[in-house]
N, C-alpha and C positions, 0 to 999 in steps of 0.2 A: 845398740845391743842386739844381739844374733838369741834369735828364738830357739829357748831351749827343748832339745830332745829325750827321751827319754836316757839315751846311753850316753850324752852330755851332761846333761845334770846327773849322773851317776858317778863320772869321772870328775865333775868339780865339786859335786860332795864327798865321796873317796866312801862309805859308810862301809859298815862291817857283813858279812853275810847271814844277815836274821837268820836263816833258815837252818844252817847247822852252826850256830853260835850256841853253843852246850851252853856259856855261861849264863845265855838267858833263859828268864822264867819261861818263855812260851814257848823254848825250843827244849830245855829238859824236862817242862813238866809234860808237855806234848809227847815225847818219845817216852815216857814214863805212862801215861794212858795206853798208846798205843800197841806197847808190849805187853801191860794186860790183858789189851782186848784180843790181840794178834792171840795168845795164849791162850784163852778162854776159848775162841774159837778153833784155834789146833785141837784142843781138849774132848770140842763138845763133836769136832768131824771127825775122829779117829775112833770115837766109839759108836756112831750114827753109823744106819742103816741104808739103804738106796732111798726111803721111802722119806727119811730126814734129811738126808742130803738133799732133796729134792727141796722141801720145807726148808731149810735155810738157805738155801742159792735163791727160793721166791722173797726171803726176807732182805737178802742179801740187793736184791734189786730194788725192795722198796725202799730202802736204805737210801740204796745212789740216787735215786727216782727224788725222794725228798730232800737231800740233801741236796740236788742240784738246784732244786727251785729256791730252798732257805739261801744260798749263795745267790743266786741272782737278786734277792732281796737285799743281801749285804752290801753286794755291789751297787746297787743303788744308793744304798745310805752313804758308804764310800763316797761315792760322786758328790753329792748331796753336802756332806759334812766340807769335802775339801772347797768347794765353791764357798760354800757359808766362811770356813775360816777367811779365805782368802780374798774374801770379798767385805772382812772386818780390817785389814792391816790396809793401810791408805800409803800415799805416796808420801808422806810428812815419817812415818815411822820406819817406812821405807829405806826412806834418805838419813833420818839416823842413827839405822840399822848398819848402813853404809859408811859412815863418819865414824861411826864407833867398831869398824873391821870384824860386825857380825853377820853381814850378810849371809853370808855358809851357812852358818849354825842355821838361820830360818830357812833357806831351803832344804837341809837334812831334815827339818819336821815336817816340813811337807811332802819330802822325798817318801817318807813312810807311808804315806796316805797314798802316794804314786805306787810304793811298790807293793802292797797289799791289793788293792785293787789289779793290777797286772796278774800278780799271784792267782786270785782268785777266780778272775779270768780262766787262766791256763787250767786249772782244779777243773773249773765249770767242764773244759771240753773233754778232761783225762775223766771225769768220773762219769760223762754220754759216755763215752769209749768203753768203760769198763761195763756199764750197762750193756750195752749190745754184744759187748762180748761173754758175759756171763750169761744173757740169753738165750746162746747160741748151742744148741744141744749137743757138746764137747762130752769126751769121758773126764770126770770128775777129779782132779790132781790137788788134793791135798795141800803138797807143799807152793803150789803155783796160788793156789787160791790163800792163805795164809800169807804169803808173801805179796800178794796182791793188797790182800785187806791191810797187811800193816803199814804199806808208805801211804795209802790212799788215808790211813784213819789218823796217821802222823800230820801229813795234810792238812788235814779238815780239824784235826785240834788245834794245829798250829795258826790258822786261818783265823776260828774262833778266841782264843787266847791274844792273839796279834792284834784282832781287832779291839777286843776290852782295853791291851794296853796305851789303843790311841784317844782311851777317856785321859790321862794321862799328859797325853799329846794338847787337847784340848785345853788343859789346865796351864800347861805350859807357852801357850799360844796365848791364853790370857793375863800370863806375867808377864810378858814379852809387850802385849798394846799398855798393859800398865805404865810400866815400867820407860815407854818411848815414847810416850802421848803426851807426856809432862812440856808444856811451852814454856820452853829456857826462853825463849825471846822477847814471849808474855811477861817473862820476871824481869827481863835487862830493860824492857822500857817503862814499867815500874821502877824502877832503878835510880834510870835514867830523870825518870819525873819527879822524884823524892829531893836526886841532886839539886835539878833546877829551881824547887821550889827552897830547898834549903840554902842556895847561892842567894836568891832573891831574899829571903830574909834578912839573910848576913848584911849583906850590902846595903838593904835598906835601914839595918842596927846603924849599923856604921856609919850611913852619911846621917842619920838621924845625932848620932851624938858628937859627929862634927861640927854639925849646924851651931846644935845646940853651945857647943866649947866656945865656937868664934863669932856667936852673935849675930852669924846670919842673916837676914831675911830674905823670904821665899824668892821675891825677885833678884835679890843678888847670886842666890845658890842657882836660879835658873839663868842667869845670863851665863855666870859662868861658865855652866852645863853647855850651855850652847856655843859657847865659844871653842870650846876643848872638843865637841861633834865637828863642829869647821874646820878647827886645826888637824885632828886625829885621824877622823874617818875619810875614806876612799871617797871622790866626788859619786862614783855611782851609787854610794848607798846612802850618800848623806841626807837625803831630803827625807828617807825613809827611816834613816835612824831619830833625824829630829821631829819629824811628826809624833813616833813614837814615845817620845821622851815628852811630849806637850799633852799624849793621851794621859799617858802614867803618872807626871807631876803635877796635872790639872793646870797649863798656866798657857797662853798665847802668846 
């Protein structure tokens, strides 16, 4: 099996583009925050002075300043969690993961954990970047700085939303070892055992009330036992079949 890469496991999970998937919750509610906030702050710079412009580009920085350190933090848990899941699913659920043609499905959940963290990654180094640029004693543009804040805070909601819904993912990772961990094998040689001990009654019913019909005695039921293991059985297992038939009917 060829060790997979990030843009190979991408292409054998085929998954959808989180990122603008309107249909989901962390990409509309995200773009629904961030047009607030985008708003709010076109609002609050168009009627600010030099002197608040000034005071919200310092806010503005500590914003990025702290938001980059909370992601690095994320990023770790990230790590952290995907090792922990994948370090619960063993090669037994693995494999009937793979008899049961799910394999996919379990690396699209962990694809998430892959592409979240990448994601976050990439955020980390776009919101230094916007740091230093905002820094940078520019004349003041309105529409560039609003346009700025609203993908970087789409971003960073989508990041945080993305991440809660991988409590989800966890939950789902733990139906999945339920659900695979179950030993069919453990139940077939129970089974298996129920059979044999059920054959062994039967038979032992049965020649018991043969005996009992044709008046038997124990040495004539054993001779003939022994004669029908000589005639019947392979010479290689015969000595082994009539030992064991002398342990079981108690006779020499």
């Amino acid at each position: 099996m060829k060790l997979l890469t990030y843009k190979s496991l991408k292409e054998k999970v085929n998954p959808p583009n989180y990122f603008i998937d309107i249909k989901k919750f962390e990409s509309y509610f995200s773009l629904i925050c961030s047009i607030l906030l985008s708003s709010l702050l076109f609002a609050i710079a168009i009627q600010s002075n030099s002197k608040d412009i000034i005071k919200l580009i310092d806010v503005t920085r500590n914003i990025l300043l702290n938001s980059t350190f909370g992601l690095l933090g994320m990023l770790g848990f990230i790590v952290s969690g995907l090792a922990i899941i994948t370090g619960t699913i063993g090669n037994k659920i693995t494999q009937k993961m793979i008899e049961a043609d799910k394999y996919n499905s379990l690396l699209s959940i962990l694809y998430s954990f892959v592409y979240i963290g990448r994601f976050i990654g990439i955020l980390i180094v776009a919101l230094i970047t916007a740091y230093f640029f905002v820094s940078i004693p520019l004349p003041f543009n309105i529409y560039l700085f609003v346009g700025l804040s609203f993908v970087l805070s789409y971003c960073l909601f989508f990041t945080v939303f993305f991440a809660v819904s991988l409590l989800v993912t966890c939950i789902n990772i733990f139906q999945l070892n339920f659900i695979y961990s179950e030993d069919k094998g453990l139940s077939n040689k129970n089974n298996e055992k129920v059979d044999i001990f059920f054959n062994d009654a039967r038979i032992d019913t049965l020649t018991s009330i043969l005996i009992d019909k044709a008046n038997l005695t124990k040495e004539e039921f054993t001779a003939e036992l022994t004669k029908n293991i000589d005639n019947d059985c392979p010479k290689e297992y015969k000595k082994m079949v009539i030992e064991k038939a002398k342990k079981y009917y108690d006779f020499e």
